[in-house]
C-alpha atoms as a printed R data frame, in Angstrom:
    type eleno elety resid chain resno      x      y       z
1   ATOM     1    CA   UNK     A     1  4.583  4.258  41.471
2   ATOM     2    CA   UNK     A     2  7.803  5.719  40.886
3   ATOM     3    CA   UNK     A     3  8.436  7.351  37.440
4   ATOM     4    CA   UNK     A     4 11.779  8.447  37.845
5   ATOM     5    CA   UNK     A     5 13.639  5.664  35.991
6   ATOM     6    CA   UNK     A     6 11.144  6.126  32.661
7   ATOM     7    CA   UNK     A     7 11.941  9.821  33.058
8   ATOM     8    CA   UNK     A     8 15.540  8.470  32.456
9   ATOM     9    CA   UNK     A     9 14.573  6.530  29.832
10  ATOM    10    CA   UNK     A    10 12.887  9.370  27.643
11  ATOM    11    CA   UNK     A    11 15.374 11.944  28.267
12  ATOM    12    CA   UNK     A    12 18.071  9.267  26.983
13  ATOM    13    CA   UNK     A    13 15.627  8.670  23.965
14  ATOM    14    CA   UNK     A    14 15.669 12.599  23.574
15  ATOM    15    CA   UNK     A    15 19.195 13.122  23.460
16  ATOM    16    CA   UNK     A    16 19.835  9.701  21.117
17  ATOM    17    CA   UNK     A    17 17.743 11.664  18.290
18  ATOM    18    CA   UNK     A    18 19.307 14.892  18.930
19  ATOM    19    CA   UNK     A    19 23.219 13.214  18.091
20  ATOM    20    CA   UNK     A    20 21.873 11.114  15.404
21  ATOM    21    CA   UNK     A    21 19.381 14.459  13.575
22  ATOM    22    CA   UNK     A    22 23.199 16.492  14.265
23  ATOM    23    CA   UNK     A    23 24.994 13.507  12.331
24  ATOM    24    CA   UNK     A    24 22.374 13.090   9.709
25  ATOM    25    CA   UNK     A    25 22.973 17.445   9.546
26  ATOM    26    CA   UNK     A    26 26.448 17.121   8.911
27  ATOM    27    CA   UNK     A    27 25.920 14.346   6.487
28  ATOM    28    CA   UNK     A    28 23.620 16.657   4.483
29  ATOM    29    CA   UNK     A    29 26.436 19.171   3.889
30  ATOM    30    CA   UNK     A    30 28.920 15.891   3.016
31  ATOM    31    CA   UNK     A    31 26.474 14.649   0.356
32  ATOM    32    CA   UNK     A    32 26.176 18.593  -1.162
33  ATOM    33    CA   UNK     A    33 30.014 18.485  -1.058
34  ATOM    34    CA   UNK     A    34 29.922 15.430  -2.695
35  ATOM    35    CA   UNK     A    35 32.621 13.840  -0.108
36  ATOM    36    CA   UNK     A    36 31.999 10.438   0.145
37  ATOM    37    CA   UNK     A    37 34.481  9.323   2.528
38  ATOM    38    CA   UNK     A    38 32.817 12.132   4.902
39  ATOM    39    CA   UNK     A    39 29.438 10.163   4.226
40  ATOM    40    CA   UNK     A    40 31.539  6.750   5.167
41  ATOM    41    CA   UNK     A    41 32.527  7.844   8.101
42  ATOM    42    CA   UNK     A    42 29.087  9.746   9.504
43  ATOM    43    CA   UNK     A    43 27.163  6.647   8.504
44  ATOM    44    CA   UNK     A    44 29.867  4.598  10.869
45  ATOM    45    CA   UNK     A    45 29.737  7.126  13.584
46  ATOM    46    CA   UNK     A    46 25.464  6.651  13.297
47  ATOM    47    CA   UNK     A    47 25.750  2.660  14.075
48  ATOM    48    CA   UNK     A    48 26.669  2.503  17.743
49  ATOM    49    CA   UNK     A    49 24.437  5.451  18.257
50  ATOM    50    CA   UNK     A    50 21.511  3.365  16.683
51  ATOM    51    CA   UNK     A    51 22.556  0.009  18.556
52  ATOM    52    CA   UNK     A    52 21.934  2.194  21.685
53  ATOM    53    CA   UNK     A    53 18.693  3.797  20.416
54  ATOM    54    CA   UNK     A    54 17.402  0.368  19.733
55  ATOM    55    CA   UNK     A    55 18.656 -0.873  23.581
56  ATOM    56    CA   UNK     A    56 16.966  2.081  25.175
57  ATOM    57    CA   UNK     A    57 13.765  1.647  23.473
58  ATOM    58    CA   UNK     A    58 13.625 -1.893  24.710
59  ATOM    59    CA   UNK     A    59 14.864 -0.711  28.108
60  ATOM    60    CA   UNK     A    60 11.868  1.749  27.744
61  ATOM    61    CA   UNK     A    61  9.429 -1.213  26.486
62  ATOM    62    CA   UNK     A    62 10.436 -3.207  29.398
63  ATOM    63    CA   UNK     A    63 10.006 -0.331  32.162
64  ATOM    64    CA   UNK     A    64  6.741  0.400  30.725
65  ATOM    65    CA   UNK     A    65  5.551 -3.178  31.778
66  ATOM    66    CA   UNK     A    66  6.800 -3.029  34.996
67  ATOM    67    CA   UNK     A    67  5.022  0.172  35.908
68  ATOM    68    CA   UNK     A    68  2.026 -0.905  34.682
69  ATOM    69    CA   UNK     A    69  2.406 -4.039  36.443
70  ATOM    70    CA   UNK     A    70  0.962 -5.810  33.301
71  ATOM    71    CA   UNK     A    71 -2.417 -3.232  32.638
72  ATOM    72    CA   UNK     A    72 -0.949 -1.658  29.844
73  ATOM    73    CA   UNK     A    73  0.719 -3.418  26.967
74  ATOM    74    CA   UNK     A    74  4.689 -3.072  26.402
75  ATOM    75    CA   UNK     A    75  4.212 -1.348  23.094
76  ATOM    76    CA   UNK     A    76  1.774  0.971  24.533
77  ATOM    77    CA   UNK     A    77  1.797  4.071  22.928
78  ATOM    78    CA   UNK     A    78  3.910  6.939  25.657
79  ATOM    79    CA   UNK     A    79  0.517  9.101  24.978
80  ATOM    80    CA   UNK     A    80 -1.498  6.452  26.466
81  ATOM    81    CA   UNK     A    81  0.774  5.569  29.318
82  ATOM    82    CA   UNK     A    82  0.910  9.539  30.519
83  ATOM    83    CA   UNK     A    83 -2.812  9.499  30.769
84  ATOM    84    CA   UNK     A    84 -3.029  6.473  32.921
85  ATOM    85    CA   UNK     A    85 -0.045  6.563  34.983
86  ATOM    86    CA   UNK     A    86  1.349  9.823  35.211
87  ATOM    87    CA   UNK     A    87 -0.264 11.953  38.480
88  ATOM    88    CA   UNK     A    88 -1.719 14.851  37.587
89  ATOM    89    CA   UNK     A    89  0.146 17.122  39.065
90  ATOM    90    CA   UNK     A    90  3.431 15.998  36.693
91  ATOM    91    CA   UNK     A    91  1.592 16.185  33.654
92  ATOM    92    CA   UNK     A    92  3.208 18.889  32.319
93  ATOM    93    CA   UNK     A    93  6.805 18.137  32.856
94  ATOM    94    CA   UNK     A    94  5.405 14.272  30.893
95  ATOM    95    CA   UNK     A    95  4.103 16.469  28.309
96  ATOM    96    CA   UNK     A    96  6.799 18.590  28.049
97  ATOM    97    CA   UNK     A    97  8.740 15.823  27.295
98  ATOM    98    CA   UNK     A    98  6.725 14.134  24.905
99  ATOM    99    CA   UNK     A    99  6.909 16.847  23.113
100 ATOM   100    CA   UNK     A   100 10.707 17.086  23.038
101 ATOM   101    CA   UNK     A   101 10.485 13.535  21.762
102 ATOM   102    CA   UNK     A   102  8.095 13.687  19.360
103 ATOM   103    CA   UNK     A   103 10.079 16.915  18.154
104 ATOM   104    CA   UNK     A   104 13.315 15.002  17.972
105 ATOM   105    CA   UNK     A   105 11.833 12.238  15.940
106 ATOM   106    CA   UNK     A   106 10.622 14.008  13.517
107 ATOM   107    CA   UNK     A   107 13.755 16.464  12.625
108 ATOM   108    CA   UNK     A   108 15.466 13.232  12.420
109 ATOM   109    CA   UNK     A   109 12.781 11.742   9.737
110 ATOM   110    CA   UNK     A   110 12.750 15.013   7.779
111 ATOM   111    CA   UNK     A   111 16.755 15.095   7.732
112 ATOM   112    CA   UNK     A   112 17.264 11.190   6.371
113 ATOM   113    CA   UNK     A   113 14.672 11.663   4.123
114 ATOM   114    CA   UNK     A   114 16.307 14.255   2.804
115 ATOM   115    CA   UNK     A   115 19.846 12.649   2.421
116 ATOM   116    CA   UNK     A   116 17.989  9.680   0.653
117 ATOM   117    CA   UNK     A   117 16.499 11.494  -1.904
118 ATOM   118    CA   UNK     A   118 20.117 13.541  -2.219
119 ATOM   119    CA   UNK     A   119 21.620 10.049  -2.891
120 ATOM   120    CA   UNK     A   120 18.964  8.914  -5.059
121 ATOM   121    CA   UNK     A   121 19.812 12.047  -7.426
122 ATOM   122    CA   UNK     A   122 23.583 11.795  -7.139
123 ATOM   123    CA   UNK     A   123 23.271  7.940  -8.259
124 ATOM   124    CA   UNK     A   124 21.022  8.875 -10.770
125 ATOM   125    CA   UNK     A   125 23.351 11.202 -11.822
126 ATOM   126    CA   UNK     A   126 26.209  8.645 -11.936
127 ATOM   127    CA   UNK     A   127 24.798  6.221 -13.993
128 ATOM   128    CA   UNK     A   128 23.796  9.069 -16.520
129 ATOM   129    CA   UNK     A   129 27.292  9.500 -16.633
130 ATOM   130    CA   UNK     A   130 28.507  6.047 -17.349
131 ATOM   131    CA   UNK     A   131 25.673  6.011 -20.119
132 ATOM   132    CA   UNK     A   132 27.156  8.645 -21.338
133 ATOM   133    CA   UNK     A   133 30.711  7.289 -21.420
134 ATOM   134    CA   UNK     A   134 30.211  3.916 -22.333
135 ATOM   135    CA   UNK     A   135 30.533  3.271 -25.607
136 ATOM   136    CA   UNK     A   136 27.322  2.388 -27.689
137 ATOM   137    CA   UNK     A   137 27.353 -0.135 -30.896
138 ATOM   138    CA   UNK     A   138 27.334  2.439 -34.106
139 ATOM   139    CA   UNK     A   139 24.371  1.969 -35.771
140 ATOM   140    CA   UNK     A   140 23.371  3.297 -39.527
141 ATOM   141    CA   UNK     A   141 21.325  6.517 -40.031
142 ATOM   142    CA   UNK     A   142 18.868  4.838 -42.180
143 ATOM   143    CA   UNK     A   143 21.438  3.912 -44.770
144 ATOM   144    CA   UNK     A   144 23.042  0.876 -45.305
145 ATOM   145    CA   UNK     A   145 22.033 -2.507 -44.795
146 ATOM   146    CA   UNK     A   146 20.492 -4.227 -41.843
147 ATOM   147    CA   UNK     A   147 22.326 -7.633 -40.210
148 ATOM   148    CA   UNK     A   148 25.084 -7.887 -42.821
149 ATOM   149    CA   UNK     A   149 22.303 -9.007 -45.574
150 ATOM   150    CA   UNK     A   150 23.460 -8.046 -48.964
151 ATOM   151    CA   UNK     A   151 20.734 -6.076 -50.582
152 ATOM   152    CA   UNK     A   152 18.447 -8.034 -53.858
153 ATOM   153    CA   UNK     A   153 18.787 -6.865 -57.727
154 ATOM   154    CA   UNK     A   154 16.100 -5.428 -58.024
155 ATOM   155    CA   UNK     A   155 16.344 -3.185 -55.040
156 ATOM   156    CA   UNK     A   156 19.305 -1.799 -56.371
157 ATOM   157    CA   UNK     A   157 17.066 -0.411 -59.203
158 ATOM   158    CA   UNK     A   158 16.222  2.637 -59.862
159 ATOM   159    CA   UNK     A   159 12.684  3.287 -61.141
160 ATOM   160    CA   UNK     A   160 13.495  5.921 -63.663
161 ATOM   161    CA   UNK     A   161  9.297  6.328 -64.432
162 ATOM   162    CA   UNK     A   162  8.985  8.124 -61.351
């Protein structure tokens, strides 16, 4: 069983994380610079790049079927498919690689949720700002009267016993 073309596979898997942790990097410092067309244009650049991720991990899906000639699920886990069908010899190298992967992943995780909770705060901050700005309906101090109702007689009196 050849695994040549699912080495292929996983290093193209590898380097689709490494572009997209590098753009979600750069989009970091646009958010902290607060340059929103920079952000625009990172977050167009990301698309294709995810299209691709998306093909290759179907590509990846399908291979792993085909090696296993059906004994091992599509969406088998890449842990599960180096212990059955990886020789023992290349184990390594497989693990090696996994570990690139895995690596990859998660600096890419760490990195969007970072820019998320960056935007979070900067919207947050916006609309504190337009509350700010917009104008609010005056209202009385505790003097005056309520809903235009013109106060009674008597509670213009003044008790003079007290």
């Amino acid at each position: 069983m050849s695994t040549q073309s699912m080495k292929t596979i996983v290093q193209q898997l590898i380097d689709l994380h490494v572009r997209l942790s590098q753009l979600a990097a750069e989009k970091t410092e646009a958010i902290k610079a607060g340059d929103v067309s920079a952000v625009d244009k990172l977050t167009k650049q990301e698309i294709p790049l995810v299209e691709k991720l998306q093909e290759t991990e179907r590509l990846r899906s399908e291979e792993t079927a085909r090696l296993s000639s059906g004994d091992l699920r599509a969406d088998g886990t890449f842990r599960t498919w180096i212990a059955r069908f990886v020789p023992e010899d290349a184990r390594m190298e497989w693990d090696n690689l996994y570990k690139q992967l895995k690596d990859a992943v998660y600096t890419l995780k760490k990195a969007n949720q970072l820019n998320q909770e960056m935007l979070a705060q900067s919207l947050q901050f916006v609309r504190l700002n337009l509350n700010l700005l917009q104008p609010q309906p005056l209202q009385p101090a505790g003097y005056g009267h309520r809903g235009g109702k013109q106060p009674s007689a008597f509670s213009r009196r003044i008790d003079s016993r007290a």
